[in-house]
C-alpha distance (Angstrom), angle and dihedral (degrees) to the residues before:
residue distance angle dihedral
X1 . . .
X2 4.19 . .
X3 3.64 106.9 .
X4 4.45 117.3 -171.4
X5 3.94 115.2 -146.8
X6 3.76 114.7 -151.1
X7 3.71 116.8 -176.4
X8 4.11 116.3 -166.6
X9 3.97 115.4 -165.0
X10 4.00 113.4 -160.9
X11 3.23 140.3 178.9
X12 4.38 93.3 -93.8
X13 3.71 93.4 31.6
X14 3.67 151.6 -50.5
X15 3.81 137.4 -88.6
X16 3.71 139.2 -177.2
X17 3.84 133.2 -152.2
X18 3.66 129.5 -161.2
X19 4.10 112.1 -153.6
X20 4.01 127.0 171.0
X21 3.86 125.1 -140.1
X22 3.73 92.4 -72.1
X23 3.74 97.2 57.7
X24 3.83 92.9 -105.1
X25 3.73 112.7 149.6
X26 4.39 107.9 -134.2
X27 3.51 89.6 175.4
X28 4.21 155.1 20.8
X29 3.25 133.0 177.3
X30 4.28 135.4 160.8
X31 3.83 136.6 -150.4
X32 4.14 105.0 -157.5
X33 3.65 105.3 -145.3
X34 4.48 108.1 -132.2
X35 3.45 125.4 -101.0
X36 4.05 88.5 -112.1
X37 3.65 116.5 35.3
X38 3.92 102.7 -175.4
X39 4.39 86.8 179.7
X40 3.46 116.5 26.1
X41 3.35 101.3 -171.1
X42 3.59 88.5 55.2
X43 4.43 88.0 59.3
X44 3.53 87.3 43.0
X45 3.73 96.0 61.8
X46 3.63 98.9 36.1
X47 3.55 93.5 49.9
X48 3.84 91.7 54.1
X49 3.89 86.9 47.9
X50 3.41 88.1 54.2
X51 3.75 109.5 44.4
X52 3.72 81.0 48.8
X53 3.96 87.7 56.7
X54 3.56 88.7 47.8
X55 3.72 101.0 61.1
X56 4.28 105.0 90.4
X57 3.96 108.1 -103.2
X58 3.51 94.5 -109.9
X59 3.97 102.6 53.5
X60 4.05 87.8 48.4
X61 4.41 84.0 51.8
X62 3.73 85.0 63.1
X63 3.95 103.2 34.2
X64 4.01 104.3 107.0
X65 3.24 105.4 166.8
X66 4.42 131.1 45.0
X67 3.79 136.0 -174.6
X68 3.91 131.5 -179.0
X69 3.64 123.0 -158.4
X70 4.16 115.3 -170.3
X71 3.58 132.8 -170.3
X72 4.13 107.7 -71.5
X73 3.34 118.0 -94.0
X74 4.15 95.6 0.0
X75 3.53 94.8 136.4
X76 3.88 139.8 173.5
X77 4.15 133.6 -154.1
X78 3.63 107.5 -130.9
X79 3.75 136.5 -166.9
X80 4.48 125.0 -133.0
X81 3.85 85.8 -78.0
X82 3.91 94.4 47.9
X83 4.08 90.1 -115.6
X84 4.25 104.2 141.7
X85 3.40 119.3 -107.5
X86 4.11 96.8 -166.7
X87 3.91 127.5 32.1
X88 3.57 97.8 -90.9
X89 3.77 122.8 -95.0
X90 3.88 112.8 -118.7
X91 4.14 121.6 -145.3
X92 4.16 90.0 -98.8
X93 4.18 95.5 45.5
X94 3.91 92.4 110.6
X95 4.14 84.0 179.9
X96 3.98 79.5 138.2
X97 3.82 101.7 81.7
X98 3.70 90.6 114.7
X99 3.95 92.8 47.3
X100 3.90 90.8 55.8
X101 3.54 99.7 64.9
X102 4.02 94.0 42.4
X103 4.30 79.9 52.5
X104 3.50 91.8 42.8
X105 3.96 89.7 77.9
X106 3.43 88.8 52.4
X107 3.67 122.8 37.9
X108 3.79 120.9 71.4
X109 4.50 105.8 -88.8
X110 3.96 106.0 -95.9
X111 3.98 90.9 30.8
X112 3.42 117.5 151.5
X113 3.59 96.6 -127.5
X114 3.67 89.6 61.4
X115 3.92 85.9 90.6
X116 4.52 122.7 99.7
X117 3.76 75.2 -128.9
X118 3.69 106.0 53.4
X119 3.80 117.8 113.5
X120 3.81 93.9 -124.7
X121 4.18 94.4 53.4
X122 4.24 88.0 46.0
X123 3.97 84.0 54.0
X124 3.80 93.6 43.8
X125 4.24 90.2 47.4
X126 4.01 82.2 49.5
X127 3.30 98.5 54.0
X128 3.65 82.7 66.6
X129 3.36 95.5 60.0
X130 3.57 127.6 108.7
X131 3.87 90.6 -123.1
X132 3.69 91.3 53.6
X133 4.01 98.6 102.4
X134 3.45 96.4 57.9
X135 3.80 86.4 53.9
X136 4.04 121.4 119.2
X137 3.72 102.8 155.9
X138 3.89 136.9 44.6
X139 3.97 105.3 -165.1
X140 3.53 136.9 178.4
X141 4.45 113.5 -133.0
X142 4.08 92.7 -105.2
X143 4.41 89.7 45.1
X144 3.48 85.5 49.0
X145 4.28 94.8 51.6
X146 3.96 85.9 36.5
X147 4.07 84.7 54.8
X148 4.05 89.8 51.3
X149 3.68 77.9 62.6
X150 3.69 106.2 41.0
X151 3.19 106.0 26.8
X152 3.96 93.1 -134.2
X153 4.07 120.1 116.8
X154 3.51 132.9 -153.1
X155 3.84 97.9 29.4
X156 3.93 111.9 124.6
X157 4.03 129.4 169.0
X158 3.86 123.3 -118.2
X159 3.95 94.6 -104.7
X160 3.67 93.6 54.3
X161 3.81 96.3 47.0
X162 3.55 99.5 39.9
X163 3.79 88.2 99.1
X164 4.18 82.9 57.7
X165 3.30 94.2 66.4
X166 3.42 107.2 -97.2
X167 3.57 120.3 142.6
X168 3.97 114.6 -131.6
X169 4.43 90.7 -170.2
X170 3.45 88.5 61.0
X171 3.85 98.8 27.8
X172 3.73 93.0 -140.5
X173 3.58 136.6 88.0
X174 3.62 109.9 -95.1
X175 3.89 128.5 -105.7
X176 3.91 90.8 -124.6
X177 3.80 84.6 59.4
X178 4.03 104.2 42.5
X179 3.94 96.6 35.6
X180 3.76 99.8 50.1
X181 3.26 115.1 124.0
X182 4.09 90.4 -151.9
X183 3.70 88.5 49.9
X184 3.80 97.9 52.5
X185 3.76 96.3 102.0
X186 4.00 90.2 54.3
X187 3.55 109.6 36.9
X188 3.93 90.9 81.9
X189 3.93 92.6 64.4
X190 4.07 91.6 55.0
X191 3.49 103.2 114.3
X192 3.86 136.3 -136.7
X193 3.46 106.6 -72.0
X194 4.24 116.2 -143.4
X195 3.74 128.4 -162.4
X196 4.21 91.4 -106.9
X197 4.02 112.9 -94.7
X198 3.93 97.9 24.3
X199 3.51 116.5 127.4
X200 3.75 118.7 -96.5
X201 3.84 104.4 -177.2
X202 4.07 143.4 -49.3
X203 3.47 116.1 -65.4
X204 4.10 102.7 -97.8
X205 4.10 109.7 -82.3
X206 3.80 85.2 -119.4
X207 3.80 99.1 60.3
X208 3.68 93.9 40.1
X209 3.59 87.5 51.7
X210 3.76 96.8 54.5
X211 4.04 88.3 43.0
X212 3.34 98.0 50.4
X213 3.89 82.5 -124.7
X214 4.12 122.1 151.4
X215 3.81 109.4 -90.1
X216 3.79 84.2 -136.0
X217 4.29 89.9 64.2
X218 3.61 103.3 124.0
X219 3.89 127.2 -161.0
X220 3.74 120.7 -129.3
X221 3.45 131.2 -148.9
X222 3.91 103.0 -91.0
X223 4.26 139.8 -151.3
X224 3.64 151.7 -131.8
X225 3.69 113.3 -67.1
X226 4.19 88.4 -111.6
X227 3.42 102.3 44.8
X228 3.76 85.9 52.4
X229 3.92 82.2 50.3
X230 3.43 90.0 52.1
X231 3.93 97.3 46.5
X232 4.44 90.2 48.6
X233 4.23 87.2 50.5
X234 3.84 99.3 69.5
X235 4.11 100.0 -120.8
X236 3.57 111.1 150.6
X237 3.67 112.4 146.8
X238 4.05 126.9 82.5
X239 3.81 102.3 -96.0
X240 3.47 97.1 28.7
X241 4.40 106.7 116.0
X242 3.71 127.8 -171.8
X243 3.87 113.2 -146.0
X244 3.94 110.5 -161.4
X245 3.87 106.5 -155.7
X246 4.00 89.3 -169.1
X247 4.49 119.9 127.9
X248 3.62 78.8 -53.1
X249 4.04 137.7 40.5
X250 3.96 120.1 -120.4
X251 3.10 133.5 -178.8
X252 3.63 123.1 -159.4
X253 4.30 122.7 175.3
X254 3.85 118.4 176.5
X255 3.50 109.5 -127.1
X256 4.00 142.3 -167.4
X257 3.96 80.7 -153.5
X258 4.17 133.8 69.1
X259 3.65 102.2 -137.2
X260 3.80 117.2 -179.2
X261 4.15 126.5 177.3
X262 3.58 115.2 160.5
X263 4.18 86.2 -176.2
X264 3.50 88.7 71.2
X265 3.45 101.9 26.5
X266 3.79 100.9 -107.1
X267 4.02 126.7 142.1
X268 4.21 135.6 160.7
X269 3.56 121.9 -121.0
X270 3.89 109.1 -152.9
X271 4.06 112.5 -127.7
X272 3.37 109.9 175.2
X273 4.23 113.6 -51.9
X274 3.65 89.3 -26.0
X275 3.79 133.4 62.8
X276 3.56 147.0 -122.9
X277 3.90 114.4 -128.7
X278 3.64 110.4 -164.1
X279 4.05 162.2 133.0
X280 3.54 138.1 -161.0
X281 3.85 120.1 -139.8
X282 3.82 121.8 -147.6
X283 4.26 83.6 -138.8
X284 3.72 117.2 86.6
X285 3.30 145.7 92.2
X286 4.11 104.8 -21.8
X287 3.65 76.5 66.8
X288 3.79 91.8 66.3
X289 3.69 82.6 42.1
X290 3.51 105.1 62.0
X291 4.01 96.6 51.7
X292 4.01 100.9 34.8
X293 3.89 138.6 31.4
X294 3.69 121.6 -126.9
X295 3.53 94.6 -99.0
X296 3.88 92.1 48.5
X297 3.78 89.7 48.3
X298 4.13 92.8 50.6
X299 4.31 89.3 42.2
X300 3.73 99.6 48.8
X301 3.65 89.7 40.4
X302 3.71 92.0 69.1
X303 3.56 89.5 58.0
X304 3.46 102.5 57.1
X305 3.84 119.8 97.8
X306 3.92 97.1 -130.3
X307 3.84 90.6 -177.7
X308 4.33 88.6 68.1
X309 4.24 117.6 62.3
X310 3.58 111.7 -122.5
X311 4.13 114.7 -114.9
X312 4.22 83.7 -134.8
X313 3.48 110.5 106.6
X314 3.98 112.9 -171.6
X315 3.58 146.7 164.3
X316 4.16 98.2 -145.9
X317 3.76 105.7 -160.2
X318 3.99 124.8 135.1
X319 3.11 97.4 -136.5
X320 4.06 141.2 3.4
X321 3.89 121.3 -63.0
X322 3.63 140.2 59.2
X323 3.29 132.6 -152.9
X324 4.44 106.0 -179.0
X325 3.57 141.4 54.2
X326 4.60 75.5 0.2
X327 3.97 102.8 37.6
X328 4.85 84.8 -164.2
X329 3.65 105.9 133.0
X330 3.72 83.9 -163.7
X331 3.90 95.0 48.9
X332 3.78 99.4 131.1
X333 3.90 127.4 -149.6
X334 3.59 132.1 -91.1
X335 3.68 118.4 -160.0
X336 4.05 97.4 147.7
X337 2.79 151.0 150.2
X338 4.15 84.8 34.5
X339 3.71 99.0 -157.7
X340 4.22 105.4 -140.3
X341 4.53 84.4 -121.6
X342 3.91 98.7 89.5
X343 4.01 82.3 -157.9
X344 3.67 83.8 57.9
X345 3.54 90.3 51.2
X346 3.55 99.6 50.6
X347 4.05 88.4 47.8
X348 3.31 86.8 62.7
X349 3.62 105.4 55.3
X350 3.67 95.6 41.6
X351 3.34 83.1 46.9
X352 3.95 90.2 60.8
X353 3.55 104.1 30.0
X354 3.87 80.8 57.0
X355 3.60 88.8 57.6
X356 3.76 101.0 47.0
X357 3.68 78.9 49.3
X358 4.07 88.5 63.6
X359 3.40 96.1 31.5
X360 3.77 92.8 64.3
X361 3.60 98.1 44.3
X362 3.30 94.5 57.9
X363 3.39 92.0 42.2
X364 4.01 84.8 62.8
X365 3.38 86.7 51.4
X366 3.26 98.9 50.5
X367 3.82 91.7 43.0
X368 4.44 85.1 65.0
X369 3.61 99.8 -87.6
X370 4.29 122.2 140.5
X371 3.64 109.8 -75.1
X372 4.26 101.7 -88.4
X373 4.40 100.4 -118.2
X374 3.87 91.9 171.4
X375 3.71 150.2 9.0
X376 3.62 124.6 -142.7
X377 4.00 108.7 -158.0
X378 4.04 122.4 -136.8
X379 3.36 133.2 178.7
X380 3.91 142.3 34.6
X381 3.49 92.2 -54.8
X382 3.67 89.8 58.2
X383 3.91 93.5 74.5
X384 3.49 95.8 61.3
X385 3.94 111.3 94.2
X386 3.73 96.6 -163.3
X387 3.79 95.0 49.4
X388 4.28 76.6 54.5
X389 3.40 96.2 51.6
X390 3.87 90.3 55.3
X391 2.98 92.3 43.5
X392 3.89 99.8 49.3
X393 4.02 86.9 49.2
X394 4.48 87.0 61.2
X395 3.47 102.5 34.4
X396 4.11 98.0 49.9
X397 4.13 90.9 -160.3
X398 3.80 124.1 94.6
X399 3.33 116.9 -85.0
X400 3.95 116.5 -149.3
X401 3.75 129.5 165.2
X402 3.39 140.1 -99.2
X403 3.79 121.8 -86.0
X404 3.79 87.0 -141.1
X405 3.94 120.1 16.8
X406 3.83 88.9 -155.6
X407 3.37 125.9 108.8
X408 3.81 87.8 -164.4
X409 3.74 91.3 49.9
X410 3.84 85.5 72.4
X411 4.04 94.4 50.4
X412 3.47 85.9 50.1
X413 3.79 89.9 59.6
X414 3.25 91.1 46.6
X415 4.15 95.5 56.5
X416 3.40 85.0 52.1
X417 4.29 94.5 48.9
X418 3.74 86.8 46.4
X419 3.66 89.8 53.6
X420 4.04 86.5 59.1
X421 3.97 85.0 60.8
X422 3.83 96.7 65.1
X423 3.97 75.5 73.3
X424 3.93 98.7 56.3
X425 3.94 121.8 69.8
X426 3.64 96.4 -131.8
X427 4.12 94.2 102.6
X428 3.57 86.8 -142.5
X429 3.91 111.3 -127.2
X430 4.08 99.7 99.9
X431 4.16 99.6 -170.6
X432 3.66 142.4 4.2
X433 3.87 132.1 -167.9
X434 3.75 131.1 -98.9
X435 3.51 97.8 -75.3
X436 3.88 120.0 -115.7
């Protein structure tokens, strides 16, 4: 039998689902990142080790085909043998405030990499770093777990580096980008970009050794952690959206259109001949998390009269900055008045995060993308029926679920689409950078 590995890293922890041809799931397994994670990089690698060395012998025998997909932009600065040279930068780190205005005078208005979060302004504030010359590689989180398989830096897929600057439409990088004369000192670290899912190499003889996997497992070009949400919920349609109400909220609508808005924190991932309209809030769930456990969260929801809108007006973030449907780094958080009811409380934040959730999809809309007809829902925050209700009651569409919660369901599809390009003549990567 041919098995597909995909392997989703998050913000709380990582998991990994192994699916056959038909979509049938033969095995999942989860890595739960600690509380305190003094190296990340360090976590990162064991837990991929470790899902790995959870999945039974004889589904990883059969499995010949992986894909990673990583938080977006969460990206690390890596010497020739791939080791980190800086504590990585996660996907909220908006470090880059600087970087934005020196880009502003040189990316196109609205671009995507006008953000403190963007990939491309975290590699520009690195290159000012005093670990910079010893630099040879510029990776995002899931090419740097895909290279722990491969063994090949500085090779990246066009979801993960759209926030680089590279331009999916006309899979290249674009001329603002490579001819800048501000830019010159970066451009050799962007890596090879690959259309997402096509195979990149063999997993290293070494690692399929220990694993017991085929030395014929190859490694495809992964995604962001959403899209792979996105591709595991069963959307397919223009105006059909995917909302993943996971440590984070993102919104994700298919679209006939490209719609990009870096002022409000808005960019198009390309999937196929259509495109994926979207943002990613820094409010969501870890918000819940930091003020009630999951049992408190599932009690008091039960309690809460989802039919009546809570008078609590917030802005749940943990700490300041947002990046979507309000692209202000400095946008600070509003949890007050705290009402002394904890129900009350927790009213009131589902109560806002479902209207951020609203406010950016019709700010999508708004923005020229296809008319949204339905949400699929993803995520923890997905299981909770009162959270739905409220959520139902903003967002005026139905609201079904998922047809696979996973976010590593939907690398695991795409392993086994980028096994169906070994067939095609296109060799799959579509541009590399100016080499060094």
């Amino acid at each position: 039998m041919t098995l597909y590995l995909g392997i989703d890293f998050g913000t709380s922890g990582a998991r990994a689902v192994v699916i056959d041809c038909g979509g049938n799931t033969h095995a999942e397994v989860s890595y739960k990142f600690e509380a305190v994670r003094n190296n990340l990089v360090t976590t990162w690698k064991s837990a991929l080790f470790d899902l790995l060395g959870q999945v039974p012998a004889l589904v990883r025998s059969q499995v010949r085909a992986i894909a990673i997909d990583g938080t977006s932009s969460t990206v690390l600065l890596c010497d020739q043998t791939g080791v980190s040279l800086h504590p990585p930068l996660l996907y909220n780190d908006s470090c880059a405030v600087a970087e934005v205005e020196i880009l502003r005078s040189i990316a196109p208005k609205g671009h995507v990499v006008l953000s403190a979060t963007s990939s491309l302004a975290k590699l520009l504030w690195l290159s000012q770093q005093p670990q910079f010359p010893q630099a040879h590689y510029f990776m995002h989180q899931a090419d740097w777990l895909a290279y722990l398989l491969h063994g090949q830096p500085g090779v990246s897929d066009y979801h993960n580096s759209l926030k680089l600057g590279y331009d999916p439409a006309q899979e290249r990088y674009p001329d603002w980008l490579v001819n800048a004369s501000g830019l010159q000192r970066v451009v050799p670290y962007l890596p090879k970009v690959f259309i997402p899912g096509t195979p990149v190499g063999a997993v290293k003889p070494e690692i399929a050794t220990h694993f017991g996997l085929a030395q014929s497992c190859l490694v495809c070009a992964g995604t962001t952690d959403s899209i792979a949400a996105f591709l595991a919920s069963g959307a397919a349609s223009p105006g059909e959206a995917v909302t993943s109400l996971g440590s984070t909220l993102v919104l994700k609508l298919l679209s006939q259109t490209c719609v990009e808005n870096s002022d409000y924190g808005i960019y198009s991932h390309r999937l196929g001949d259509l495109w994926l309209v979207g943002g990613a809030s820094n409010s969501g769930g870890a918000v819940l998390s930091q003020f009630f456990t999951d049992a408190e969260l599932a009690d008091l929801s039960t309690h809460i009269l989802a039919h009546q809108e809570s008078p609590h007006w917030y802005y749940p973030l943990l700490k300041p900055g947002e990046r979507f449907p309000v692209n202000d780094p400095l946008l600070r958080p509003c949890l007050e008045p705290r009402p002394e009811s904890p129900g009350e409380f927790l009213h009131g934040l589902l109560e806002s995060l479902a209207r951020i959730e609203a406010q950016g999809y019709a700010l999508l809309q708004q923005q020229g993308a296809t008319p949204l007809a339905q949400i699929y829902s993803a995520g923890g925050g997905a299981q909770n029926p009162t959270w739905t209700q409220i959520r139902s009651r903003h967002l005026k569409v139905p609201l079904v679920p998922t047809h696979h919660i996973a976010a590593a369901y939907g690398a695991a599809r795409l392993a086994a689409q980028g096994m169906s390009l070994l067939n095609f003549s296109h060799p799959g990567i579509v541009h590399g950078p100016i080499e060094s």
